[in-house]
mmCIF file of the N, C-alpha and C atoms, coordinates in Angstrom:
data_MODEL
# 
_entry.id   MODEL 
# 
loop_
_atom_site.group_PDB 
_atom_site.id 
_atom_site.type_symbol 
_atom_site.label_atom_id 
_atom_site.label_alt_id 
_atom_site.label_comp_id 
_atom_site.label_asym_id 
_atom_site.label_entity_id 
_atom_site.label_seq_id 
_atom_site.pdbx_PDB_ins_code 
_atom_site.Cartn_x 
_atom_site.Cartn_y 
_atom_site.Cartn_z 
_atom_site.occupancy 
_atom_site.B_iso_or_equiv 
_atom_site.pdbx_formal_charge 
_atom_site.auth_seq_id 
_atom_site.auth_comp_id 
_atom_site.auth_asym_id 
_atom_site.auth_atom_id 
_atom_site.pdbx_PDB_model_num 
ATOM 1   N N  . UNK A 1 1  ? -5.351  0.096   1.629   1.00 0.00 ? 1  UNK A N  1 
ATOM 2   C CA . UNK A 1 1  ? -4.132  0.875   1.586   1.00 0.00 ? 1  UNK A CA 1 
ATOM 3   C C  . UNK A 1 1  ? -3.252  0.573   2.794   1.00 0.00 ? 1  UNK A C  1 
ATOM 4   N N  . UNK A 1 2  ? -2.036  0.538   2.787   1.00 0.00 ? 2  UNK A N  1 
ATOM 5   C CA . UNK A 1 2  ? -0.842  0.452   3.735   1.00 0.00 ? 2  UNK A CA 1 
ATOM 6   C C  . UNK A 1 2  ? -1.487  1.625   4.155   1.00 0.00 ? 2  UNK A C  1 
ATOM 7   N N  . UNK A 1 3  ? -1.266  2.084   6.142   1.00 0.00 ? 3  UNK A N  1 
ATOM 8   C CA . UNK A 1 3  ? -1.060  3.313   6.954   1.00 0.00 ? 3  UNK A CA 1 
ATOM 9   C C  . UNK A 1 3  ? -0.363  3.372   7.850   1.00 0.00 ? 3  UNK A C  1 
ATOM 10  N N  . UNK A 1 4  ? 0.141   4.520   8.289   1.00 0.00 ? 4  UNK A N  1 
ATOM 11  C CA . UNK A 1 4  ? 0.172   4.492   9.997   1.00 0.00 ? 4  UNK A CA 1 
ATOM 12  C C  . UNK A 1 4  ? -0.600  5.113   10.478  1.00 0.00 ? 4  UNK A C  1 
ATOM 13  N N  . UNK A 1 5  ? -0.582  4.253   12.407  1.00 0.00 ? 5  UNK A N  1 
ATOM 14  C CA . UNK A 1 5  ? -1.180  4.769   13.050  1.00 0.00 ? 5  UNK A CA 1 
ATOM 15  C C  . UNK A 1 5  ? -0.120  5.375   14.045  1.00 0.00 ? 5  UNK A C  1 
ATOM 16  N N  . UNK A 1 6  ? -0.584  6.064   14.699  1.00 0.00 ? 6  UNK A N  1 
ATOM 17  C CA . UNK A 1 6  ? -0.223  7.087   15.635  1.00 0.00 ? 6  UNK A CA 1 
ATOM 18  C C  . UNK A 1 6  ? -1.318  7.414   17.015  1.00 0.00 ? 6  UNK A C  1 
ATOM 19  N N  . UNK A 1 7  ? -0.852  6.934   18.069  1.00 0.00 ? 7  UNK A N  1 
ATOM 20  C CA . UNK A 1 7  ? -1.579  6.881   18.993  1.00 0.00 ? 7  UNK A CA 1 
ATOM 21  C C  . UNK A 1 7  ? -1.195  8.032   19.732  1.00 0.00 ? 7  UNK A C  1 
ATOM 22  N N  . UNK A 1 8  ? -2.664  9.078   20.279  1.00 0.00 ? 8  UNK A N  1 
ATOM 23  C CA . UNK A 1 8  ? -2.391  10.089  21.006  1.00 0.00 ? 8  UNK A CA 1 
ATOM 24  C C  . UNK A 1 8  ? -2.766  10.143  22.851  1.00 0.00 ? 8  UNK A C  1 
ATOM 25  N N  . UNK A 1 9  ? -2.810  8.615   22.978  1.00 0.00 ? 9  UNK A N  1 
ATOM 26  C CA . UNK A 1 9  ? -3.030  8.520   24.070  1.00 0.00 ? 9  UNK A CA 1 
ATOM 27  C C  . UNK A 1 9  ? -2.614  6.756   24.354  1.00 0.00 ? 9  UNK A C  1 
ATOM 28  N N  . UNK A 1 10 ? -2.431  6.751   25.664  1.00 0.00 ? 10 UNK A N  1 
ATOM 29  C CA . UNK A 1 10 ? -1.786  4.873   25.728  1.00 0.00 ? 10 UNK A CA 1 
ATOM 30  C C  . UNK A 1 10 ? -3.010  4.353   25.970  1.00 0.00 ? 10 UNK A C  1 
ATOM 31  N N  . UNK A 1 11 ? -3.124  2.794   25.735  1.00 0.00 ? 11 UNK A N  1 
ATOM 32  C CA . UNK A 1 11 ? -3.899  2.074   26.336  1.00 0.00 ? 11 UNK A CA 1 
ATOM 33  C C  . UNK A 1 11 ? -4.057  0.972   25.779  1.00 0.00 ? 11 UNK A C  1 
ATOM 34  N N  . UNK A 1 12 ? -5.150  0.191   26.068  1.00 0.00 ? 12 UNK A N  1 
ATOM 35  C CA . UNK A 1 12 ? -5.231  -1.274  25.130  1.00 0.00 ? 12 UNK A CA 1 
ATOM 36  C C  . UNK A 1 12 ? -6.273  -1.536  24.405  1.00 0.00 ? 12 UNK A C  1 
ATOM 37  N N  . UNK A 1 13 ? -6.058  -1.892  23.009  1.00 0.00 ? 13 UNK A N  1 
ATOM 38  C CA . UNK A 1 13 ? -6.979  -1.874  21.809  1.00 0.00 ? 13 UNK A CA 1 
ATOM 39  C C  . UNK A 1 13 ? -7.552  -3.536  21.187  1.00 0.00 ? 13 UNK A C  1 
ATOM 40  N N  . UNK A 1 14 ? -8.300  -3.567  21.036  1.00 0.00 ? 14 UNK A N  1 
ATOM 41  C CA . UNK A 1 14 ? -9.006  -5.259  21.028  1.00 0.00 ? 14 UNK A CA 1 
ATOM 42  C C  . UNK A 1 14 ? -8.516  -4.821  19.307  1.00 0.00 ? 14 UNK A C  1 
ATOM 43  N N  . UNK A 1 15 ? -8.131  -6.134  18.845  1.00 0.00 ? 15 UNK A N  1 
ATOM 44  C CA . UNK A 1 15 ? -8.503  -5.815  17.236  1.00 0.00 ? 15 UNK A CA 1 
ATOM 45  C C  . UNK A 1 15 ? -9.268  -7.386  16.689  1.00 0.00 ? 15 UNK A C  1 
ATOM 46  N N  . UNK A 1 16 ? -10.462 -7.875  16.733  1.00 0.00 ? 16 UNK A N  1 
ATOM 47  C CA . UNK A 1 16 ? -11.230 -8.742  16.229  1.00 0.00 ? 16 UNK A CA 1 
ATOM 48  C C  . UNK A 1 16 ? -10.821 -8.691  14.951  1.00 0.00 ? 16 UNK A C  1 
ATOM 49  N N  . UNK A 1 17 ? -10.231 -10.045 14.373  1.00 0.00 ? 17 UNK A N  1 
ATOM 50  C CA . UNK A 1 17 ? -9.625  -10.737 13.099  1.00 0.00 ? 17 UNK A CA 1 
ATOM 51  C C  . UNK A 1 17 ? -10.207 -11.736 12.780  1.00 0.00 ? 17 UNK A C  1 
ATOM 52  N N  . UNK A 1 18 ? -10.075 -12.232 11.585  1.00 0.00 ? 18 UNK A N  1 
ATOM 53  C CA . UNK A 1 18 ? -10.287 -13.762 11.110  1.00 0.00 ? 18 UNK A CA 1 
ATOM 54  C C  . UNK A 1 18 ? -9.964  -14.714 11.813  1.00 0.00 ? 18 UNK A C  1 
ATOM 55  N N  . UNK A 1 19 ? -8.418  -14.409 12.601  1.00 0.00 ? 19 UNK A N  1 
ATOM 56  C CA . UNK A 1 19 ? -7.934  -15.397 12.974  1.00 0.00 ? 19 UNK A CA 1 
ATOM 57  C C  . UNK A 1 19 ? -8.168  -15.696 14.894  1.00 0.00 ? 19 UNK A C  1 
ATOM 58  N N  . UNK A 1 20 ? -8.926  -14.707 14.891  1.00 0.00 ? 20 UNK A N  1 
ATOM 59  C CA . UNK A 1 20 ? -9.670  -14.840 16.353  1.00 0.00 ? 20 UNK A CA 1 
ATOM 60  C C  . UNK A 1 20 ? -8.978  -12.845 16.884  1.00 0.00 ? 20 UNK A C  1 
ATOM 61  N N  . UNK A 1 21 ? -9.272  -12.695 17.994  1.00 0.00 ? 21 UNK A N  1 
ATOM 62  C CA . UNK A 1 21 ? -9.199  -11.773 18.911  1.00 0.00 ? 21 UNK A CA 1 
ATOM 63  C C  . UNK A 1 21 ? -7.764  -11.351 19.640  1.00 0.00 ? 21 UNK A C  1 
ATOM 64  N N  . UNK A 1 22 ? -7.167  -10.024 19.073  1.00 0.00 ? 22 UNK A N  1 
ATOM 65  C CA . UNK A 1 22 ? -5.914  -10.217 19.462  1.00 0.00 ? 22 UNK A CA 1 
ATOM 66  C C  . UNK A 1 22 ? -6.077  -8.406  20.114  1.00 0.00 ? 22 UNK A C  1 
ATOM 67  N N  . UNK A 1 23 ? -5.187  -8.629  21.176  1.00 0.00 ? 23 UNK A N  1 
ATOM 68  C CA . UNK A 1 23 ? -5.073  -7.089  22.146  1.00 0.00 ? 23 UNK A CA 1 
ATOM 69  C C  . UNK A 1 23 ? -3.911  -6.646  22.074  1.00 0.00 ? 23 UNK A C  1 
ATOM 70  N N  . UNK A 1 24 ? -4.096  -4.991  21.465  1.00 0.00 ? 24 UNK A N  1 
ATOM 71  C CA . UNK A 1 24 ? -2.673  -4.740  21.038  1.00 0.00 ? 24 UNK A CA 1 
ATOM 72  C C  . UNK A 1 24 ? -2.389  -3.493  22.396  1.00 0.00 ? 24 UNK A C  1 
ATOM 73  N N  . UNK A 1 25 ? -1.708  -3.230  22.923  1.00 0.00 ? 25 UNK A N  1 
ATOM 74  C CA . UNK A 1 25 ? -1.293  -2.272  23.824  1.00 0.00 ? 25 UNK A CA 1 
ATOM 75  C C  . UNK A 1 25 ? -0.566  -0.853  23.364  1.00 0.00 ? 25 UNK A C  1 
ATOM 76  N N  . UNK A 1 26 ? -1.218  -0.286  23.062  1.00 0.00 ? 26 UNK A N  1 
ATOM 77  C CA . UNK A 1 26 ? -0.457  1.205   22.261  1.00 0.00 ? 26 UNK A CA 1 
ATOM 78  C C  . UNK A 1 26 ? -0.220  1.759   23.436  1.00 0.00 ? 26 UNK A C  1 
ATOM 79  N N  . UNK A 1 27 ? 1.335   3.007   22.897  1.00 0.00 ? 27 UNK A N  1 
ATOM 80  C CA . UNK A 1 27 ? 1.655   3.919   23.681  1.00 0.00 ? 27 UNK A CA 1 
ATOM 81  C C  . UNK A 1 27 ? 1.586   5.557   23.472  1.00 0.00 ? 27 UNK A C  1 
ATOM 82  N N  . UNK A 1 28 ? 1.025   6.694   23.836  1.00 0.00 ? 28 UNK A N  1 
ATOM 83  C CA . UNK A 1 28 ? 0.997   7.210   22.778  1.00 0.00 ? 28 UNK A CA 1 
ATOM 84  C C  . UNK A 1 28 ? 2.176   7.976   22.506  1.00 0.00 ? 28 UNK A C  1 
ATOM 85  N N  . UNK A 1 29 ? 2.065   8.341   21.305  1.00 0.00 ? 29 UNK A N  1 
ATOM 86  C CA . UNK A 1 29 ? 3.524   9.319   20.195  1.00 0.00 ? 29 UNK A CA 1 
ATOM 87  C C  . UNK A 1 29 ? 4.384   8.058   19.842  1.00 0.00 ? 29 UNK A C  1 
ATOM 88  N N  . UNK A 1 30 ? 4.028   6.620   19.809  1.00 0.00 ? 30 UNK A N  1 
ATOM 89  C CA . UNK A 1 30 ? 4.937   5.209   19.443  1.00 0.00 ? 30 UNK A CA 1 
ATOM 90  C C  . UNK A 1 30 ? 3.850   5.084   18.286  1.00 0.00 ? 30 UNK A C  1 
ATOM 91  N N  . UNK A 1 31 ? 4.338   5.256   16.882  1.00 0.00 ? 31 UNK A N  1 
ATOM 92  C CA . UNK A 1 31 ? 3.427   4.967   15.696  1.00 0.00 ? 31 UNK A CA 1 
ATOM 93  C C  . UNK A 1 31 ? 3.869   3.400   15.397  1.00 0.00 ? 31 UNK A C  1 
ATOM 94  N N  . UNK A 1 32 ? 2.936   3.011   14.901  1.00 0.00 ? 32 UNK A N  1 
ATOM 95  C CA . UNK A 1 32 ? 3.354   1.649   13.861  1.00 0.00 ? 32 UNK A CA 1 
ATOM 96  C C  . UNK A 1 32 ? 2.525   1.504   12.413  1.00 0.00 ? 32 UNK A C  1 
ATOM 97  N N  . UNK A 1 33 ? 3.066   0.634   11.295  1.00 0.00 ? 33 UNK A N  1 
ATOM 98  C CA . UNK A 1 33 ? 2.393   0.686   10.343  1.00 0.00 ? 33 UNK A CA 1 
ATOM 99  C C  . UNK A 1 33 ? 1.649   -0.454  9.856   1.00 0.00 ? 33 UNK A C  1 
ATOM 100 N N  . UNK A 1 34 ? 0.809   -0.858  9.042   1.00 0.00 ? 34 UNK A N  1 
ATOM 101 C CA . UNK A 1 34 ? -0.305  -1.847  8.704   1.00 0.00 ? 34 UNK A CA 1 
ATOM 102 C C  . UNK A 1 34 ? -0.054  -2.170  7.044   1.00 0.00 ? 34 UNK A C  1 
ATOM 103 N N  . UNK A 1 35 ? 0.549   -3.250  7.329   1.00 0.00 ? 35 UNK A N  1 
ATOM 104 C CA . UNK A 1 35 ? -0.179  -3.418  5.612   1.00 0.00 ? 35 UNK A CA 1 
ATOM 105 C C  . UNK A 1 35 ? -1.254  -3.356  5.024   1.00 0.00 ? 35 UNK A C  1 
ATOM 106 N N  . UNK A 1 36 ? -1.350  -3.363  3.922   1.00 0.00 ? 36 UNK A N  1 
ATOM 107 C CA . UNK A 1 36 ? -2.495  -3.305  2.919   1.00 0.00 ? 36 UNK A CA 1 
ATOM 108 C C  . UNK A 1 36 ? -2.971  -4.870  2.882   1.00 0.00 ? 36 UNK A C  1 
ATOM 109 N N  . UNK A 1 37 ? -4.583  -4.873  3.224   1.00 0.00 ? 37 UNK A N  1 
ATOM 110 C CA . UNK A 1 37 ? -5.179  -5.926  3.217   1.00 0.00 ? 37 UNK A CA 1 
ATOM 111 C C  . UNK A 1 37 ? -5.610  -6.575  4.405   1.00 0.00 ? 37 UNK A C  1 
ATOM 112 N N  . UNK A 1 38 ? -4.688  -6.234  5.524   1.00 0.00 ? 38 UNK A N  1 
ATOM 113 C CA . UNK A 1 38 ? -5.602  -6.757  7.000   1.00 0.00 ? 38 UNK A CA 1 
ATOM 114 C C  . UNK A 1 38 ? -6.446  -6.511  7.037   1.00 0.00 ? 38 UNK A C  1 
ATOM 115 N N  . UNK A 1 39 ? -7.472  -7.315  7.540   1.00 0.00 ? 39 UNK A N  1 
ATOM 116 C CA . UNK A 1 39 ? -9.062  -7.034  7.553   1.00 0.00 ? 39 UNK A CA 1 
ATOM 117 C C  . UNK A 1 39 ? -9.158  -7.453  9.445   1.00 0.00 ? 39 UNK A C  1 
ATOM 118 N N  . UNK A 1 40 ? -9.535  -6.166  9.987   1.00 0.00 ? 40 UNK A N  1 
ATOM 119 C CA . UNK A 1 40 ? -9.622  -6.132  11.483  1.00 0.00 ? 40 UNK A CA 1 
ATOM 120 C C  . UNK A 1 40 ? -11.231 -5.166  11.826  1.00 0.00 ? 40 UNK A C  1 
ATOM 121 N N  . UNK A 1 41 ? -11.698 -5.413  12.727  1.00 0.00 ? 41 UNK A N  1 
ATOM 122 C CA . UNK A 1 41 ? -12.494 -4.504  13.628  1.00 0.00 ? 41 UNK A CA 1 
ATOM 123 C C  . UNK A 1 41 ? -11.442 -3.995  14.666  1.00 0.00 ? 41 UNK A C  1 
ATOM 124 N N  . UNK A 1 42 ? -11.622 -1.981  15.307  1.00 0.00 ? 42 UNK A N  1 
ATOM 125 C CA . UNK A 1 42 ? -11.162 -2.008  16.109  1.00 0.00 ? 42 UNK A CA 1 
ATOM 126 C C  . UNK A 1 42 ? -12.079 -1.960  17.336  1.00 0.00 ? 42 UNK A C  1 
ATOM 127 N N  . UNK A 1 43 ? -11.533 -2.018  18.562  1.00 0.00 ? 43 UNK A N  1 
ATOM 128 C CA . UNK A 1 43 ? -12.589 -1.904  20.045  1.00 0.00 ? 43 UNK A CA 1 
ATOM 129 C C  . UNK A 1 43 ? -11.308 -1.329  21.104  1.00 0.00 ? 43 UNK A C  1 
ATOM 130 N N  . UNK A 1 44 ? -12.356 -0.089  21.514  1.00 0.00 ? 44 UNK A N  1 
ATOM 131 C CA . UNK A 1 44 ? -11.500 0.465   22.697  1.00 0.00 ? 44 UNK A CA 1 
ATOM 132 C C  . UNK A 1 44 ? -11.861 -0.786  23.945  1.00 0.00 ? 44 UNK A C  1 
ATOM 133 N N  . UNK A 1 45 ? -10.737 -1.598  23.959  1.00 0.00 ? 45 UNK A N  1 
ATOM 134 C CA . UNK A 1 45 ? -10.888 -1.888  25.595  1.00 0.00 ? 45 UNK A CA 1 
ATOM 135 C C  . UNK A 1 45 ? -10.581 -1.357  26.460  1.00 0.00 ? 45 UNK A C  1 
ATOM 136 N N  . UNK A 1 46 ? -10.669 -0.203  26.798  1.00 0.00 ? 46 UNK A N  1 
ATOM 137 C CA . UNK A 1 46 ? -10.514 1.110   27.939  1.00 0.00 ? 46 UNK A CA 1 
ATOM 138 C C  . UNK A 1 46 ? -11.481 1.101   28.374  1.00 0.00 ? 46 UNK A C  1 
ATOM 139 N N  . UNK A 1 47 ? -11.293 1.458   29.870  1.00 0.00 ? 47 UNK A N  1 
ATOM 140 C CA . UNK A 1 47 ? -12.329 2.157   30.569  1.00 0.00 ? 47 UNK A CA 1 
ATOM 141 C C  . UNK A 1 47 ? -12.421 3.885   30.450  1.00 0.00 ? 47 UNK A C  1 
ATOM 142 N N  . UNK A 1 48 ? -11.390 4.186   29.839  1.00 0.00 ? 48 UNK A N  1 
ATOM 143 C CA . UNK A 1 48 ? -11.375 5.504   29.153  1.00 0.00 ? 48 UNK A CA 1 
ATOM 144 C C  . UNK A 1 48 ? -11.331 5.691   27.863  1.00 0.00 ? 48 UNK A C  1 
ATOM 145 N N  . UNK A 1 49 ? -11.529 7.149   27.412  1.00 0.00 ? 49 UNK A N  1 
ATOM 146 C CA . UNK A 1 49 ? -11.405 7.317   25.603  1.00 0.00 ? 49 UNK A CA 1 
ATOM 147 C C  . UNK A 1 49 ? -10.143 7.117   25.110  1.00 0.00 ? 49 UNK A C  1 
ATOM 148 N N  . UNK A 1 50 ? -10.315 6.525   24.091  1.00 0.00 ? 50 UNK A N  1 
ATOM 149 C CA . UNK A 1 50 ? -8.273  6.481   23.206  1.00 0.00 ? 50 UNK A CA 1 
ATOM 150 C C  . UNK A 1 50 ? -8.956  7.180   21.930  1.00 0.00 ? 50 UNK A C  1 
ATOM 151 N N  . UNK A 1 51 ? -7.169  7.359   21.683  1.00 0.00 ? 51 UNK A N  1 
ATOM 152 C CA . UNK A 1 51 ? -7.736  8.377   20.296  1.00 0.00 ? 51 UNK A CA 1 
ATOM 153 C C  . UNK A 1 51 ? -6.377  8.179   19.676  1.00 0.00 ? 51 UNK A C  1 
ATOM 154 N N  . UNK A 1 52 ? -6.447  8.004   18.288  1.00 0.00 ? 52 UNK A N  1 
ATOM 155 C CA . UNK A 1 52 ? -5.138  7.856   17.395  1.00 0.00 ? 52 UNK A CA 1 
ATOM 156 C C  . UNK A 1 52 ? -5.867  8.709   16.384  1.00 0.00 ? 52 UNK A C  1 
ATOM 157 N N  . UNK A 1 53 ? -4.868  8.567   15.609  1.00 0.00 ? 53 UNK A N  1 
ATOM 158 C CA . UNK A 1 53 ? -4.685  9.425   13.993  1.00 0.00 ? 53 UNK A CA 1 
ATOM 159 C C  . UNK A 1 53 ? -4.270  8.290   13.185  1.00 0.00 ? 53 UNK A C  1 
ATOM 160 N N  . UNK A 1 54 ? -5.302  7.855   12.032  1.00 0.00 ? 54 UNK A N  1 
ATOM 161 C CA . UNK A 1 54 ? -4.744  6.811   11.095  1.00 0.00 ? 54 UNK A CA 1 
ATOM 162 C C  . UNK A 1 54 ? -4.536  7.716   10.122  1.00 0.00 ? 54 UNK A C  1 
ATOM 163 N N  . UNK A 1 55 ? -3.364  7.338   9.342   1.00 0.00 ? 55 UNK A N  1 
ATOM 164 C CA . UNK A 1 55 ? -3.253  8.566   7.739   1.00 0.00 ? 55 UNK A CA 1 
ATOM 165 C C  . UNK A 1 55 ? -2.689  6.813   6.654   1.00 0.00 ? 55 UNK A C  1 
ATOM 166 N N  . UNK A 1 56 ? -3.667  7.019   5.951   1.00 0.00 ? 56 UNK A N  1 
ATOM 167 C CA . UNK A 1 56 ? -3.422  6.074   4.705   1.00 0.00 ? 56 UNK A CA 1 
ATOM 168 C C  . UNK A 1 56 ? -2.348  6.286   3.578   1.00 0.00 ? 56 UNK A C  1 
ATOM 169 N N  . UNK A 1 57 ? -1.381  5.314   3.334   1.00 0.00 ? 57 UNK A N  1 
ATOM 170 C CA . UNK A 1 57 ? -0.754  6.089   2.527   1.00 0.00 ? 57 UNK A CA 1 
ATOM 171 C C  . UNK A 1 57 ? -1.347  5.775   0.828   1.00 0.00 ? 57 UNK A C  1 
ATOM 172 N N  . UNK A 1 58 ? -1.277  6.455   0.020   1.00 0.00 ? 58 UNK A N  1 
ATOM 173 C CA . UNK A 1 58 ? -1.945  6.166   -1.136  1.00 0.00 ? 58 UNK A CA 1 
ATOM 174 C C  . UNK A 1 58 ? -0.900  6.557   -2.276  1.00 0.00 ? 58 UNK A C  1 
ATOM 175 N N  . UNK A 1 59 ? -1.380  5.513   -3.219  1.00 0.00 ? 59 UNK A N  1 
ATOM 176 C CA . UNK A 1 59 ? -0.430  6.320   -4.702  1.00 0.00 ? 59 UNK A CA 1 
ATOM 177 C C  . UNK A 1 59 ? -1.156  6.805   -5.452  1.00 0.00 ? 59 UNK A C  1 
ATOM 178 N N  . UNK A 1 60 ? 0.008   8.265   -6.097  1.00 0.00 ? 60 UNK A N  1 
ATOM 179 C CA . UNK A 1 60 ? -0.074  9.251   -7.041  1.00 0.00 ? 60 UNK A CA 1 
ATOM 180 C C  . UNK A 1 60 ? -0.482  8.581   -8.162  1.00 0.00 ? 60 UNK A C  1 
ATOM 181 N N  . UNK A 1 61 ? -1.386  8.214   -8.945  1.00 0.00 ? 61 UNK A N  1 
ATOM 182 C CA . UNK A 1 61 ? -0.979  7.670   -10.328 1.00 0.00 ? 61 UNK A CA 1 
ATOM 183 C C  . UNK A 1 61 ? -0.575  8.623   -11.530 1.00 0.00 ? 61 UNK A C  1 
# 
């Protein structure tokens, strides 16, 4: 499913892909959205906790 995320805290997020290892830097209350079909692992690279809110969007059929 397409989502957004919404980060409730800043910091920097590893996301392990197919296409190798990419570090995304969130801020928090700065959402962004994901298409449908990325295939990622996430990893807190913090030395502290992060915390977002993913909400999927889905269709009514």
């Amino acid at each position: 499913m397409e989502y957004v995320v919404v980060p409730m805290t800043s910091g920097l997020l590893l996301l392990e892909t197919l296409q190798g290892d990419i570090q995304s830097p969130l801020t928090a209350g700065v959402s962004y959205t994901r298409p449908m079909g990325v295939e990622h692992n996430v990893v807190n690279d913090n030395a502290h906790e992060f915390v977002f809110i993913e909400i999927e969007l889905k269709q009514v059929p």
